[in-house]
Jmol script that loads the backbone (N, CA, C; Angstrom):
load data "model"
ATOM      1  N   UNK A   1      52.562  95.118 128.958  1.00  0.00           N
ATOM      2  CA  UNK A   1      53.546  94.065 128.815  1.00  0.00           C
ATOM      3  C   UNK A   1      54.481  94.096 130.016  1.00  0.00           C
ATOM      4  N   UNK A   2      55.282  93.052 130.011  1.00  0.00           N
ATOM      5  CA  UNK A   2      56.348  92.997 131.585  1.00  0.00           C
ATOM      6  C   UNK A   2      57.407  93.982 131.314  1.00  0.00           C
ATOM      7  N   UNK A   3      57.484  95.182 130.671  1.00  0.00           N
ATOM      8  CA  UNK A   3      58.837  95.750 130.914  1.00  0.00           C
ATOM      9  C   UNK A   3      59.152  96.157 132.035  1.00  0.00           C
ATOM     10  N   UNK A   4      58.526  95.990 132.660  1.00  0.00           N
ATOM     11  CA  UNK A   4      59.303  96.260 134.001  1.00  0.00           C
ATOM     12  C   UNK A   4      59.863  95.012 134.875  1.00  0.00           C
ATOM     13  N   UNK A   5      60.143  94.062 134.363  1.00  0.00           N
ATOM     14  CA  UNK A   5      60.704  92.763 134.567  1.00  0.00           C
ATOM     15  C   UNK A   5      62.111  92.662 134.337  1.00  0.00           C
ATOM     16  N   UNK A   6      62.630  93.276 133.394  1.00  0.00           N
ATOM     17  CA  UNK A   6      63.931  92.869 133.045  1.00  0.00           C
ATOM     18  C   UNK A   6      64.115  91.834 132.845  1.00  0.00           C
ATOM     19  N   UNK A   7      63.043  91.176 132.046  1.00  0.00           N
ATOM     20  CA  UNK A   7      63.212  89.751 131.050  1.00  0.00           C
ATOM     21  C   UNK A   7      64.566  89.460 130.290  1.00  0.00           C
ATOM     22  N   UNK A   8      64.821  88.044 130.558  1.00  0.00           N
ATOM     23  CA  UNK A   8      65.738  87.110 129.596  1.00  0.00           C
ATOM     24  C   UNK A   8      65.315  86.149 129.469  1.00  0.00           C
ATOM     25  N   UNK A   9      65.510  85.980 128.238  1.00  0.00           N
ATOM     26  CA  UNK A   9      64.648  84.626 127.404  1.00  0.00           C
ATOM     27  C   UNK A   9      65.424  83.736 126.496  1.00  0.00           C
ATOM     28  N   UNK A  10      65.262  82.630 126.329  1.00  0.00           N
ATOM     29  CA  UNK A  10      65.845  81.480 126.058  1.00  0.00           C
ATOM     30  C   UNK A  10      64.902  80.687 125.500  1.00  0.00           C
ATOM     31  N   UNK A  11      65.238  80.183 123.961  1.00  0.00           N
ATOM     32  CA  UNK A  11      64.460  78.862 123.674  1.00  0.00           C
ATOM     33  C   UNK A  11      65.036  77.712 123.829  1.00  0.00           C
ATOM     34  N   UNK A  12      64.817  76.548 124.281  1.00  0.00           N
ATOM     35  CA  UNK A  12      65.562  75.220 123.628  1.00  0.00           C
ATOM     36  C   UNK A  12      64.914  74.146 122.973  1.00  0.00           C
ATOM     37  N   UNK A  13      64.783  73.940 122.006  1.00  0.00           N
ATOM     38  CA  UNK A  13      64.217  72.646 121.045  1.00  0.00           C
ATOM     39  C   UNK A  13      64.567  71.673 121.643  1.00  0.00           C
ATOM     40  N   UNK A  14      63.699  70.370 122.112  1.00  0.00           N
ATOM     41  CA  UNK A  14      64.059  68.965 121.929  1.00  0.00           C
ATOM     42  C   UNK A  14      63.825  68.071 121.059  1.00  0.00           C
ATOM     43  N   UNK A  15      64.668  67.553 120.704  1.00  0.00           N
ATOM     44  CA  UNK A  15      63.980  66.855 119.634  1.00  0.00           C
ATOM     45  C   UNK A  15      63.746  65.197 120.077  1.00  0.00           C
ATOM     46  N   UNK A  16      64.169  64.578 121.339  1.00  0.00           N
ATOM     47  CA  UNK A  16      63.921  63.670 121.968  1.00  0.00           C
ATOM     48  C   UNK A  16      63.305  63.568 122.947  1.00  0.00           C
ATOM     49  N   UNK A  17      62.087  63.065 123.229  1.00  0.00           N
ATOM     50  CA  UNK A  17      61.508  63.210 124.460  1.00  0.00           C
ATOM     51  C   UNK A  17      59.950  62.392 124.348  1.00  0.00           C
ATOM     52  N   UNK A  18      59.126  62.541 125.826  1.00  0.00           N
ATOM     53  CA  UNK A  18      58.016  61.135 125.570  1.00  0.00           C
ATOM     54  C   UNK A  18      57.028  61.857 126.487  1.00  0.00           C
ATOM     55  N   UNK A  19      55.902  61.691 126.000  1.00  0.00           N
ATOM     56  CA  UNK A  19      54.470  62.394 126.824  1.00  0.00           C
ATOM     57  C   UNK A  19      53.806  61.083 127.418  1.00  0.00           C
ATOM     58  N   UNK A  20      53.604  60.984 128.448  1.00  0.00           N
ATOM     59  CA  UNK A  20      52.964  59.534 128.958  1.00  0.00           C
ATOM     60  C   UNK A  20      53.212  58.476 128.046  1.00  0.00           C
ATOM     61  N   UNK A  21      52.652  57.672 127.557  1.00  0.00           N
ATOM     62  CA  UNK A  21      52.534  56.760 127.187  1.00  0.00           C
ATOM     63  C   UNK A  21      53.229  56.364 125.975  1.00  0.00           C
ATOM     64  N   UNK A  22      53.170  57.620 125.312  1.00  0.00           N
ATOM     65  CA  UNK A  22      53.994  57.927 124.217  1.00  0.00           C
ATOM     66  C   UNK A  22      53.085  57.334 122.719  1.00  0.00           C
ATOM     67  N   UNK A  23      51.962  57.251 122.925  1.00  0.00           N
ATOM     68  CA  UNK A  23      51.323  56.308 121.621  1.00  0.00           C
ATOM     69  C   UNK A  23      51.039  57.464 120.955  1.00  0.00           C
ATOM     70  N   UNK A  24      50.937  58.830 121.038  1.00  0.00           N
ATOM     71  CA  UNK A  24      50.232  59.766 120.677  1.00  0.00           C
ATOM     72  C   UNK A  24      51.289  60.911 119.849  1.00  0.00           C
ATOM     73  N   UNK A  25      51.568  61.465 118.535  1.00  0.00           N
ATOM     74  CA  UNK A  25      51.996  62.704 118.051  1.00  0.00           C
ATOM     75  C   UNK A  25      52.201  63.907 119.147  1.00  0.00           C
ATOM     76  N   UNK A  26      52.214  63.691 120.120  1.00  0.00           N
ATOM     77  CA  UNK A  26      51.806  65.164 121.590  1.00  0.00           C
ATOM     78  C   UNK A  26      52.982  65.643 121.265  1.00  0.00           C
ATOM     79  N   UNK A  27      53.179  66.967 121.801  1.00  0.00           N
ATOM     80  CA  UNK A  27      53.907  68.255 122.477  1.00  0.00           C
ATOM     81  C   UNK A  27      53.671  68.651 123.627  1.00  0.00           C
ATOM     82  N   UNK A  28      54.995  69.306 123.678  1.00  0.00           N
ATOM     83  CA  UNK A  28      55.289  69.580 125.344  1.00  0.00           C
ATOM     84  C   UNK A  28      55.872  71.141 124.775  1.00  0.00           C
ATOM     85  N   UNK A  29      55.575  72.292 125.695  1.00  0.00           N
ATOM     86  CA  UNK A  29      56.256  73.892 125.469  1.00  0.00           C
ATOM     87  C   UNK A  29      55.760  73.550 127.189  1.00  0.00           C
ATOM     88  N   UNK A  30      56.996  74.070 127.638  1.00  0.00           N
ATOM     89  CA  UNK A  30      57.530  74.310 129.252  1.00  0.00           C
ATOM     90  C   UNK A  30      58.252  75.859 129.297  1.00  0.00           C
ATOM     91  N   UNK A  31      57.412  76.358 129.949  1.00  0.00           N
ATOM     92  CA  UNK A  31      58.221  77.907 130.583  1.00  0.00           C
ATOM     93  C   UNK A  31      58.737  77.888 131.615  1.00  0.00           C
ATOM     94  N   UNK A  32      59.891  78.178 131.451  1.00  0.00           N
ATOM     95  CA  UNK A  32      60.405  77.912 133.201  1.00  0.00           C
ATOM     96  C   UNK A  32      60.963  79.739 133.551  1.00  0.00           C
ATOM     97  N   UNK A  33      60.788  80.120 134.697  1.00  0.00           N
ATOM     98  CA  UNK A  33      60.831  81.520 134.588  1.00  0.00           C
ATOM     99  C   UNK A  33      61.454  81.455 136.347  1.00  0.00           C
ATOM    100  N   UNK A  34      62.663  82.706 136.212  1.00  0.00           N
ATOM    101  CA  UNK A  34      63.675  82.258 137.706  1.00  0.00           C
ATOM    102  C   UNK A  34      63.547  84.025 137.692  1.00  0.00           C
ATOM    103  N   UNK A  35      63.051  84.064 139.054  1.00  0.00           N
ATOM    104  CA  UNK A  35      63.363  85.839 139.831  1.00  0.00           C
ATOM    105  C   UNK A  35      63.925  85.249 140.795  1.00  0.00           C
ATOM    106  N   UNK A  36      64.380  86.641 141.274  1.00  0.00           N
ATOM    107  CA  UNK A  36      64.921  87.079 142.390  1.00  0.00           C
ATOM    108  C   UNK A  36      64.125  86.902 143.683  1.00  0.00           C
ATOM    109  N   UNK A  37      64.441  86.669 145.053  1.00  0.00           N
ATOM    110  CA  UNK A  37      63.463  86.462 145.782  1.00  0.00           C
ATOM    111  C   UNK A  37      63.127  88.114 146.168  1.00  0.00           C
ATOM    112  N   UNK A  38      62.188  88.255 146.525  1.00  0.00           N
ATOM    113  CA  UNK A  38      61.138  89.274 147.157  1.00  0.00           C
ATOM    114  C   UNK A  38      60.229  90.118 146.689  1.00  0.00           C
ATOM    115  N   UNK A  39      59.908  89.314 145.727  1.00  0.00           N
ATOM    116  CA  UNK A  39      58.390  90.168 144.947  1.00  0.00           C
ATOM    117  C   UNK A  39      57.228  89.787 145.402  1.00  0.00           C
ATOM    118  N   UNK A  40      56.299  90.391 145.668  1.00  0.00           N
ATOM    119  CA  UNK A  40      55.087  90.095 146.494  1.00  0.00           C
ATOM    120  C   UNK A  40      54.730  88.867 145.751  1.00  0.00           C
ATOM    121  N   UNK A  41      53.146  88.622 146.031  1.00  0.00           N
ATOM    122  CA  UNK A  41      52.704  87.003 145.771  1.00  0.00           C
ATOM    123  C   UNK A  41      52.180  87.685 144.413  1.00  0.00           C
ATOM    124  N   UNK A  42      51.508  88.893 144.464  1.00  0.00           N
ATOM    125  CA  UNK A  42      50.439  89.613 144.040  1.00  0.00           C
ATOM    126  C   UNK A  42      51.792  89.834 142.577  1.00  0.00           C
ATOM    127  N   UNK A  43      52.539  90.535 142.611  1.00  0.00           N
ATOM    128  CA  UNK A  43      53.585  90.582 141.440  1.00  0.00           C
ATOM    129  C   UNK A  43      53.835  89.199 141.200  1.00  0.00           C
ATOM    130  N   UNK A  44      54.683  88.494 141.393  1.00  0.00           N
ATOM    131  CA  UNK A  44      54.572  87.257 141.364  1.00  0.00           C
ATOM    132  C   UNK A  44      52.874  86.234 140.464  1.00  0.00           C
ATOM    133  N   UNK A  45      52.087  86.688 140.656  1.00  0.00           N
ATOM    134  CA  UNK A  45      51.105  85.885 140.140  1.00  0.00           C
ATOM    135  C   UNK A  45      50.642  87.099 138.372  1.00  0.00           C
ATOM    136  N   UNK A  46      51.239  87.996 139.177  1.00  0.00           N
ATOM    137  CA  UNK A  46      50.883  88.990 137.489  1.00  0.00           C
ATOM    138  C   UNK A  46      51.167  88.419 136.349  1.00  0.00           C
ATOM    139  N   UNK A  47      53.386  88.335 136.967  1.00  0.00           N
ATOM    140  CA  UNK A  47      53.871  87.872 136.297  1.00  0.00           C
ATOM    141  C   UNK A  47      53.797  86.442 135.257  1.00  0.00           C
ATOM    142  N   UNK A  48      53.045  85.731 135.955  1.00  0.00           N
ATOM    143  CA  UNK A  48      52.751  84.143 135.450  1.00  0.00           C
ATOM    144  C   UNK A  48      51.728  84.382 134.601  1.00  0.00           C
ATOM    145  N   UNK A  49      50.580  85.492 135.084  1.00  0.00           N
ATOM    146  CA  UNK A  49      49.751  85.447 134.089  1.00  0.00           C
ATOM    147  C   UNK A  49      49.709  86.052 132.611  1.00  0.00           C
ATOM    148  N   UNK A  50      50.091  86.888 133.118  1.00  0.00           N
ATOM    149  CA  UNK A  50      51.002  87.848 132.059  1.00  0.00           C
ATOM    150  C   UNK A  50      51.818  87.094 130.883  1.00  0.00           C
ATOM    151  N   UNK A  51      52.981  86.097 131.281  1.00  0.00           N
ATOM    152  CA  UNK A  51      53.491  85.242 129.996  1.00  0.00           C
ATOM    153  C   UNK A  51      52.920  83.597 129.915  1.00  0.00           C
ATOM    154  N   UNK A  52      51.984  83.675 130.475  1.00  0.00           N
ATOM    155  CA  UNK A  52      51.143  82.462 130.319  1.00  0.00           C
ATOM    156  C   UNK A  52      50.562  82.577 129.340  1.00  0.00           C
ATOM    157  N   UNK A  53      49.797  83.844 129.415  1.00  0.00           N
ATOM    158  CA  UNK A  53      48.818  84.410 128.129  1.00  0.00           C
ATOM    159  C   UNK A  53      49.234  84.449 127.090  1.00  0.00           C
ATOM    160  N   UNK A  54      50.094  84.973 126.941  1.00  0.00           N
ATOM    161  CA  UNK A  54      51.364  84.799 125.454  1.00  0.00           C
ATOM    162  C   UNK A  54      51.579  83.889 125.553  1.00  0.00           C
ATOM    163  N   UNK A  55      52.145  82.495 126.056  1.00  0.00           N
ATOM    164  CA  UNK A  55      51.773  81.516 125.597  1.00  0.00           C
ATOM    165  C   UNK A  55      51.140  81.083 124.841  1.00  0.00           C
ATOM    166  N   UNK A  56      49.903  81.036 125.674  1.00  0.00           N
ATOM    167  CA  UNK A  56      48.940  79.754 125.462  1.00  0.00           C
ATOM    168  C   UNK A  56      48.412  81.029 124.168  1.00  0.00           C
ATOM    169  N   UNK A  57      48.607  81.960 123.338  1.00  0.00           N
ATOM    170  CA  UNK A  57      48.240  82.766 122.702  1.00  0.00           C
ATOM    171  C   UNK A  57      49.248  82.159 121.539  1.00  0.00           C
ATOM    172  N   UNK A  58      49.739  82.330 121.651  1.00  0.00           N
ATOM    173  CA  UNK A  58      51.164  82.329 120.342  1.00  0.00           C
ATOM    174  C   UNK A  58      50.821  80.905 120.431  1.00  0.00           C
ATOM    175  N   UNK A  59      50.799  79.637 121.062  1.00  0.00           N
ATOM    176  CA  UNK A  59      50.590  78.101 120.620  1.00  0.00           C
ATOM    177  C   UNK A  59      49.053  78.041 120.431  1.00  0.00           C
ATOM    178  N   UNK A  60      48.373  78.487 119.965  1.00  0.00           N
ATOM    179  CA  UNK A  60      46.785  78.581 120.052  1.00  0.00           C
ATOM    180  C   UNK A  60      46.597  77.493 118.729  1.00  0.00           C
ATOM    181  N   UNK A  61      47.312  77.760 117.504  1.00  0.00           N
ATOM    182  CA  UNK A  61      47.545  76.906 116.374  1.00  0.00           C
ATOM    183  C   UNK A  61      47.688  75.649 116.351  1.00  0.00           C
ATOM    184  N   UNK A  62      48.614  75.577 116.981  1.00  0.00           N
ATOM    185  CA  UNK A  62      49.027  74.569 117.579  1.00  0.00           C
ATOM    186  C   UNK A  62      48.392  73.548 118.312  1.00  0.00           C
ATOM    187  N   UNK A  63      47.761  74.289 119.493  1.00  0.00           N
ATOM    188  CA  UNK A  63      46.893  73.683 120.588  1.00  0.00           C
ATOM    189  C   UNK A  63      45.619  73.215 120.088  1.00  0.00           C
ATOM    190  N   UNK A  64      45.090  74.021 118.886  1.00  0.00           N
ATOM    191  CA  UNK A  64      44.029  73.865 118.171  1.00  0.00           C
ATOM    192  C   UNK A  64      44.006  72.319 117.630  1.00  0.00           C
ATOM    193  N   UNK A  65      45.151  71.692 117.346  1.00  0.00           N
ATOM    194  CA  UNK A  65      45.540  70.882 116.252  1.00  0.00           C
ATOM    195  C   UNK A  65      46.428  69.277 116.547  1.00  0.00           C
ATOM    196  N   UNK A  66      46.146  69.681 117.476  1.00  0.00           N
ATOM    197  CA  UNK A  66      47.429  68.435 117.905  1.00  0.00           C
ATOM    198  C   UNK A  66      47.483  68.320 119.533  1.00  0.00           C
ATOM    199  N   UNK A  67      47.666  67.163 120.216  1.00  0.00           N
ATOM    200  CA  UNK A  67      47.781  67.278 121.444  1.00  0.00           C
ATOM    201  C   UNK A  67      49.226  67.885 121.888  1.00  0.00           C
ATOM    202  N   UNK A  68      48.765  68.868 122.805  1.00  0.00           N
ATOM    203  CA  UNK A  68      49.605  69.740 123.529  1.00  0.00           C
ATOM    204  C   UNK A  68      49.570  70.398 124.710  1.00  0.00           C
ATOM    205  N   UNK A  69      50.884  69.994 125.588  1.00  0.00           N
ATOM    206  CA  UNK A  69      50.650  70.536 126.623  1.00  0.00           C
ATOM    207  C   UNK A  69      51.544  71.820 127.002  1.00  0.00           C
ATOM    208  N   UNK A  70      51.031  72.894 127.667  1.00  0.00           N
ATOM    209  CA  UNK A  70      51.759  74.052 127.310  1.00  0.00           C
ATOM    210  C   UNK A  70      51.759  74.003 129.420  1.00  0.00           C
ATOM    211  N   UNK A  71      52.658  74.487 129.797  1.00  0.00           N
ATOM    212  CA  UNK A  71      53.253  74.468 131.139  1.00  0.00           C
ATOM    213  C   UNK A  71      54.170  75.678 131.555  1.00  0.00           C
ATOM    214  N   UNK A  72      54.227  76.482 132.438  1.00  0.00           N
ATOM    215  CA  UNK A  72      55.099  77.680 133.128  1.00  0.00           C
ATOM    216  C   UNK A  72      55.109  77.451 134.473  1.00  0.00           C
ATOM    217  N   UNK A  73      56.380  77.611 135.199  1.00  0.00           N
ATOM    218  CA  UNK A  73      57.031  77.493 136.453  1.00  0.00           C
ATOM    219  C   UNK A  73      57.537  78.716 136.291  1.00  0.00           C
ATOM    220  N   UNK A  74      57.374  78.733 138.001  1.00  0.00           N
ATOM    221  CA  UNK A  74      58.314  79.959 138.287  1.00  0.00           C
ATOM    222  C   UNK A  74      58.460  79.831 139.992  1.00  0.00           C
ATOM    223  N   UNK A  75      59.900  80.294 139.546  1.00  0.00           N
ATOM    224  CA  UNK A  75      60.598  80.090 141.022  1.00  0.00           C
ATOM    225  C   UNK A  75      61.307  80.757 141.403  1.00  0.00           C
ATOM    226  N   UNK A  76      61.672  80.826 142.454  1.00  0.00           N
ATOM    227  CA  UNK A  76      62.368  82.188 143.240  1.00  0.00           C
ATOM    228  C   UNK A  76      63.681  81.726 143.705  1.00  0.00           C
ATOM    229  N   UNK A  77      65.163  82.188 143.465  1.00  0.00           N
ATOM    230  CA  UNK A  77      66.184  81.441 143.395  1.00  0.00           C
ATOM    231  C   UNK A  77      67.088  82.737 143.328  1.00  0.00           C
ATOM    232  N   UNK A  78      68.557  82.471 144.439  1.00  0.00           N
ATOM    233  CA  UNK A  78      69.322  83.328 144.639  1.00  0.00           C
ATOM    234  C   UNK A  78      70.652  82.987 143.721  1.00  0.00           C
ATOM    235  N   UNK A  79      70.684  84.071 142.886  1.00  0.00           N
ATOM    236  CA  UNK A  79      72.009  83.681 141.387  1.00  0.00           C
ATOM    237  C   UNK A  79      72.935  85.101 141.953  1.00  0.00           C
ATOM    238  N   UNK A  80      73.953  84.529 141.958  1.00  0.00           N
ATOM    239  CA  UNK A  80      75.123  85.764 141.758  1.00  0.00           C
ATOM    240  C   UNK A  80      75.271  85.088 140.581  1.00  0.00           C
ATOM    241  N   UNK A  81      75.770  87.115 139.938  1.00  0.00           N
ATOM    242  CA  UNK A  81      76.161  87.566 138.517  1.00  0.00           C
ATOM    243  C   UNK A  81      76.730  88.814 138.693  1.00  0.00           C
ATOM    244  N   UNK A  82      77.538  88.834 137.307  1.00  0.00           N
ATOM    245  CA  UNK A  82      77.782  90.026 137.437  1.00  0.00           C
ATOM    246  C   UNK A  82      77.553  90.418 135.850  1.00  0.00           C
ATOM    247  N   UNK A  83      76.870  91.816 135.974  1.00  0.00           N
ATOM    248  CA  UNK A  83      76.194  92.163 134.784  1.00  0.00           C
ATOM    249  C   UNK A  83      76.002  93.576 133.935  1.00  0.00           C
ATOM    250  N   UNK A  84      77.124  94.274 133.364  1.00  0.00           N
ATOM    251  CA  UNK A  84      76.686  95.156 132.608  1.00  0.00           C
ATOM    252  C   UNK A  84      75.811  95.605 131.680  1.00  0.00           C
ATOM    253  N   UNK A  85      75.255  94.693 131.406  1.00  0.00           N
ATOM    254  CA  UNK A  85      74.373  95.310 130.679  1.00  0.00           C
ATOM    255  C   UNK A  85      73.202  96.058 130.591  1.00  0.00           C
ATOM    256  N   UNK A  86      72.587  95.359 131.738  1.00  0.00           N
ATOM    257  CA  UNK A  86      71.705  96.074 131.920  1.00  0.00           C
ATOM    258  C   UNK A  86      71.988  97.677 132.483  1.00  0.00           C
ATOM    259  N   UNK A  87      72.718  97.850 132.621  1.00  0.00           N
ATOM    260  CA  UNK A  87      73.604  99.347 132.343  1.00  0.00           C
ATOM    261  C   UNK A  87      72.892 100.279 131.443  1.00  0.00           C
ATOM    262  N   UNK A  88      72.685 100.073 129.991  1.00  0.00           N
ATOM    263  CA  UNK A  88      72.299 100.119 128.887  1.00  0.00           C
ATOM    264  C   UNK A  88      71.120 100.930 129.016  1.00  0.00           C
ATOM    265  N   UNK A  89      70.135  99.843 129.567  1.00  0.00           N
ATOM    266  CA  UNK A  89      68.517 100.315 130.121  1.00  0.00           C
ATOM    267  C   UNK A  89      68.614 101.215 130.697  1.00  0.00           C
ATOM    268  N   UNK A  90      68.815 101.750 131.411  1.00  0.00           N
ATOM    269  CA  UNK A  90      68.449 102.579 132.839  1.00  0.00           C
ATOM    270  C   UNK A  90      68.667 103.902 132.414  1.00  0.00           C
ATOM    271  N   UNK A  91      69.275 103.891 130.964  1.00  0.00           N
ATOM    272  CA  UNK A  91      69.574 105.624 130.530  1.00  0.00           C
ATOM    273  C   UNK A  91      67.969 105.858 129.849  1.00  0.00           C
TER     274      UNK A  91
END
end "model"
wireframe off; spacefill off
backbone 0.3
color backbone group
């Protein structure tokens, strides 16, 4: 699993929204996933595959049953923070 990521995770429900055309019952699940810049390509592509799989694993029911599109981004983006917590971990 990614523990060595130092994952944070976030859901958000929409409850308004339109898949092409919109004639169709569809779903949309979007992963959007933000590091730090300088992880190789090779980490970097682990990583995607790695919670892609859980994805498209955990909506499998779903996907089985209904049109659905399941989607993950990931991008590399410079955030100042300031952060104790992760303090916590490292013992």
């Amino acid at each position: 699993m990614l523990s060595w990521c130092g994952i944070k995770t976030r859901a958000i429900e929409v409850h308004d929204y339109q898949i092409g055309e919109g004639l169709e019952d569809d779903a949309l699940v979007h992963g959007y996933v933000q590091i730090k810049p300088g992880r190789s390509e090779e980490k970097k592509k682990a990583i995607c595959e790695e919670l892609f799989s859980v994805m498209k694993e955990h909506f499998a029911g779903l996907y089985a049953n209904r049109g659905l599109s399941i989607t993950l981004e990931l991008r590399e983006v410079y955030t100042y923070r300031q952060n104790n917590i992760i303090d916590r971990y490292k013992k």
